[in-house]
N, C-alpha and C positions, 0 to 999 in steps of 0.2 A: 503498500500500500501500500502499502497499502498505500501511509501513501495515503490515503483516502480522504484527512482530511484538506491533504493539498486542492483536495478539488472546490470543496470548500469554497477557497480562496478565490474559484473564479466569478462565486457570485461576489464574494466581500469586497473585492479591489473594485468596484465598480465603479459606485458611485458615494461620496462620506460626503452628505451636506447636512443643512441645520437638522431637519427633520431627519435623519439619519443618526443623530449625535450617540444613539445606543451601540454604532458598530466601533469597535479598536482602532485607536488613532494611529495606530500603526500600519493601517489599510487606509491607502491613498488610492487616489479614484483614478480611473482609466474612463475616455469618452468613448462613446460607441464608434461615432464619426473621427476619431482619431487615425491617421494614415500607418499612424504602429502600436493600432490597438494592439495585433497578438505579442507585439516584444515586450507592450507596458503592460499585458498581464503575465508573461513568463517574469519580467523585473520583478513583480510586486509579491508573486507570490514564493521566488527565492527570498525576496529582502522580509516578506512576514512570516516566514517558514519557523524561524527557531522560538517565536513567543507565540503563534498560531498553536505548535503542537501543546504547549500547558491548558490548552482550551480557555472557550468562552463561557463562562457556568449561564449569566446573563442571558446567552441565547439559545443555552439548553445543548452545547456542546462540549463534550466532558474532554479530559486530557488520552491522548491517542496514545500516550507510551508509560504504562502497558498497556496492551486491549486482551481482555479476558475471551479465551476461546471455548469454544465449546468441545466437550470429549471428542476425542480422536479416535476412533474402531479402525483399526485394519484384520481383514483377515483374508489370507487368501498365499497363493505362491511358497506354502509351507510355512507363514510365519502369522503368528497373532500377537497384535500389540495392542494396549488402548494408555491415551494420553490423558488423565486427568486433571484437575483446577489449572489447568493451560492456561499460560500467559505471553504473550508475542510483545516482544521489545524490538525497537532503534527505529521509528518510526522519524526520530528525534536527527536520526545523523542522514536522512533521506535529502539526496543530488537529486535535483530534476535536471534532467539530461535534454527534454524534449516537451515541448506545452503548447497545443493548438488548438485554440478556440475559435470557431466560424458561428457565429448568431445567423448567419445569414444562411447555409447551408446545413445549421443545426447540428453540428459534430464537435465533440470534446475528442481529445489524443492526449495521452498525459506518458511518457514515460521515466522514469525514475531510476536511482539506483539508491540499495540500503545495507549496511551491513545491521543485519537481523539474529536476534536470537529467540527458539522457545524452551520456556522452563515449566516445567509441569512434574505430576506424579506419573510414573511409568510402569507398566507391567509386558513380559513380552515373555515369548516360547515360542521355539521353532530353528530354522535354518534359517543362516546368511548365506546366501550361495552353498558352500560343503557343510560346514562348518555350524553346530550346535548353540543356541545364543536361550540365557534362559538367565531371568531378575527379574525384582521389583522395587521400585524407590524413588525418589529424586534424581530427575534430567537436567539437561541442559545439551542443545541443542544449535550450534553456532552455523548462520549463512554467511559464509561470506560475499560481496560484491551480489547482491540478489539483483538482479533488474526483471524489473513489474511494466508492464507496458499495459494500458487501459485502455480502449477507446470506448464509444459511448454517442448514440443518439441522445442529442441535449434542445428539449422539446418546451411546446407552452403552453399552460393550460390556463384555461379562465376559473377567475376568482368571485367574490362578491367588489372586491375595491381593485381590479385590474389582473393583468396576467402574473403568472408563477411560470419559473424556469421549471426545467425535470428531467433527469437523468433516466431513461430508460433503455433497456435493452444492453448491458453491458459486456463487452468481450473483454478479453484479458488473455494475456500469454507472460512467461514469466521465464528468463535463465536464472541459474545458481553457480557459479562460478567454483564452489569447495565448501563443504562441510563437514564438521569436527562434533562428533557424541560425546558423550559426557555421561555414564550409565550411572548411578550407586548402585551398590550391591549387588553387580553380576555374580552369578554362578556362588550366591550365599554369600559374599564379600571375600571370594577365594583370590587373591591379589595376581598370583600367576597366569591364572584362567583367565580374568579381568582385565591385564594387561595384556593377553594374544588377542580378546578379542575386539576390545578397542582400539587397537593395531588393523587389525583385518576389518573392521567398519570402518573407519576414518579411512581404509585402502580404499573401499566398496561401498563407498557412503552415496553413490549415485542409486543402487537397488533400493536400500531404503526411502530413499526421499522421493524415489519416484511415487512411492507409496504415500509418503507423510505430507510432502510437499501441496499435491492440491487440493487437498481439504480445506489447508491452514490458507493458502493462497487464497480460497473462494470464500472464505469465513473472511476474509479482511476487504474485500472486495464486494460481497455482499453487506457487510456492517457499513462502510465506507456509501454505497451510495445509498443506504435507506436513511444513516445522519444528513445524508447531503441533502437529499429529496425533505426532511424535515425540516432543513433549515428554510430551503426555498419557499415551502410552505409558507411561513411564518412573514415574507416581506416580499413584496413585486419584485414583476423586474424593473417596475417605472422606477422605483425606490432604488436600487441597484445600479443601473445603466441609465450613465449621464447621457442624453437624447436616444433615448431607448427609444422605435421607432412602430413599436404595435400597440396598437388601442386597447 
């Protein structure tokens, strides 16, 4: 994201005037009819990125790092894991590498890069590729270099007091560049065992995450645009988008 609440950002950076004075001063306004609307909102929402992520309480946008996930099931390929009281961090340290917004053509593009962690409670049994893997305990779970790519029909709907933005229909694609397990208590807290076999997952750590990865990906992505869509709710886009152009 996730990431997600960067998207956020593309209604916030719109428009800040008097009657507006509830959104973060830190969000400075982009004009619709500006010749580099899309650079002043890729500018605006690097430059509100690092106080954007503590969240807004005031408009019902809580802090993005951590985002609590929900249980993880895998079962399937010889192995059964499940992730529990999941928590997904570095939402905080998120490069936006790539940010296009067309009002005109109605498409968001967002893509990103994040080095990501999740920590949870873990239980697993079964096979890594040859190889026997069996615990339960405290994880941790390191992405490095993640890049999350979004895009997104960004649509209008009618209000009682004017139109609302809306994110629907959301695709998403996602690399992971390397990741590093962190088990407790393999194989009963047996240290030698422990240490082959976080050896041999951090070798073969692409099997597992092909498994773990999109869940956790679609859970930050699906959270991400139902806060967004709620925010939209809550103010137009007259209120948003200085010479916003739809009645």
């Amino acid at each position: 994201m996730i990431a997600y609440r960067i998207v956020f950002l593309v209604a916030a950076f719109c428009n800040v005037n008097g009657e507006d004075a509830y959104l973060p001063s830190y969000i400075k306004q982009c004009g619709y009819n500006d010749p580099d609307f899309a650079s002043c909102v890729q500018q605006q929402v690097v430059l509100s990125l690092p106080q954007f992520t503590k969240g807004i309480p005031e408009l019902g946008v809580p802090s993005i790092d951590p985002i609590n996930l929900d249980d993880i099931i895998i079962d399937g390929n010889g192995l059964k894991l499940s992730l529990r009281k999941a928590q997904m961090h570095g939402l905080s340290t998120v490069h936006v590498t790539d940010l296009k917004v067309n009002l005109k053509d109605e498409s968001f593009n967002l893509t990103f890069v994040a080095n990501m962690s999740v920590s949870g409670v873990y239980n697993i049994d079964g096979r890594i590729l040859v190889l026997p893997i069996k615990g339960d305990g405290d994880c941790l779970i390191l992405a490095d270099n993640t890049e999350v790519e979004i895009s997104s029909k960004l649509t209008f709907v009618k209000g009682k007091n004017g139109e609302h933005l809306k994110l629907v229909t959301p695709n998403y694609k996602y690399q992971i560049e390397k990741t590093t397990f962190q088990f407790e208590n393999l194989f009963n807290g047996n240290k030698e065992l422990s240490d082959s076999m976080h050896q041999f997952a951090n070798a073969n750590w692409k099997q597992l995450m092909d498994d773990l990865a999109p869940p956790v990906i679609k859970q930050i992505v699906r959270t991400g645009v139902k806060a967004i869509n709620k925010f939209f709710n809550k103010v137009t886009a007259q209120q948003l988008i200085n010479d916003y152009p739809h009645n």
